[in-house]
C-alpha positions, 0 to 999 in steps of 0.5 A: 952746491945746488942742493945748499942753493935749494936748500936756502930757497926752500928756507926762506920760502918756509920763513916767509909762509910762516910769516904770513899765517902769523900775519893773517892770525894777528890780523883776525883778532881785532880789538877796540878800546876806550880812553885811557883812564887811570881809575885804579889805586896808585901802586907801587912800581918799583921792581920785585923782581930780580930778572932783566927784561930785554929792550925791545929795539927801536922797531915797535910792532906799530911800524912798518919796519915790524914784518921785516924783525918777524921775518928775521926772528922766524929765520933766526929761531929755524937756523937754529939747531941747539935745542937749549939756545931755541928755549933761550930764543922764545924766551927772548922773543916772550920778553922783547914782545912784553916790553914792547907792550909795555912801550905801545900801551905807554903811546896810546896804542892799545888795540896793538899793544894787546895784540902784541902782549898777547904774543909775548904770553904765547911766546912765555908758553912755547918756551915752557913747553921747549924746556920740558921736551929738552928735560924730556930728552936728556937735556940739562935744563935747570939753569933755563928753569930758574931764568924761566922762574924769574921771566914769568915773574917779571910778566906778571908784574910788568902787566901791573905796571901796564894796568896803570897806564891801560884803558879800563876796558882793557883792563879785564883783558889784561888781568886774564892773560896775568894767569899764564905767567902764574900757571908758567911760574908754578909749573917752574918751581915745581919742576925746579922742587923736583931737581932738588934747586931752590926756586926764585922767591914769588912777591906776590899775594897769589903764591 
């Protein structure tokens, strides 16, 4: 009883470090940027691409209320012992923080936004990386692959859509991060080739 009352105070000790150092890290990047003004040509925004991106919640990076959900998503990810469903997880953190960019671009936040769009990319990697370590170890990985395909897909064109709505000197920023959901995508379908399954269809011009 004393070892598991131990146990959940060293937990949630290690949550609130954890916590803490991705404070500190999201604070050190500090950006500025103009006006919003939409000097790119009209696109089409109509979704290519057939994955459903998780709602982000009421809770937006811009709220106060914002430590308590990555506190919660920190416990959440290292409770977790189903190295598949810790795959799932950073995928849907990667996809929660996408849409949530999208959100603050959208409220003319864009200093936060790209921080936090930032994230969603790193989150999209660390997913990558958790299901080449479960292939690597055994796992059965290749219904998380195709989901994979399609998510790094569906970032790529989520930031089209948010490139309407950015400042333009965000705009570059933005257009550089686009290149981890390609490199993630291409990684996918490689890996999905090799398994012998048939990846998702890529709509875009740099496939």
């Amino acid at each position: 009883m004393v070892k598991n009352v131990l146990f959940s105070i060293l937990l949630v000790a290690l949550a609130f470090s954890v916590l803490f150092l991705s404070i500190l890290r999201t604070a050190s990047v500090r950006y500025e940027f103009g006006e919003t003004t939409n000097t790119l040509p009209k696109k089409n925004i109509d979704s290519q691409v057939d994955y459903f991106l998780a709602y982000p919640g009421k809770v937006l990076p811009d709220s106060f209320l914002w430590p308590l959900k990555v506190l919660r998503d920190k416990i959440w990810f290292i409770i977790t012992t189903d190295q598949g469903k810790k795959a799932d997880l950073l995928l849907l953190f990667a996809d929660k923080r996408l849409a949530s960019a999208k959100l603050l671009f959208e409220k003319g936040k864009p200093e936060i936004a790209f921080a936090t769009l930032e994230k969603s990319q790193q989150y999209l990697i660390e997913a990558g990386e958790k299901e080449s370590k479960n292939f690597q170890d055994g796992l059965d990985t290749s219904g998380f692959s195709i989901r994979y395909a399609k998510a790094s897909l569906k970032h790529f064109e989520v930031m089209e859509q948010i490139l309407i709505t950015a400042p333009d000197d965000a705009k570059p920023k933005i257009i550089e991060l686009q290149n981890i959901p390609k490199k993630e995508f291409e990684h996918a379908r490689n890996d999905l080739l090799e398994k012998g399954l048939v990846p998702p269809n890529n709509p875009f011009n740099w496939q």
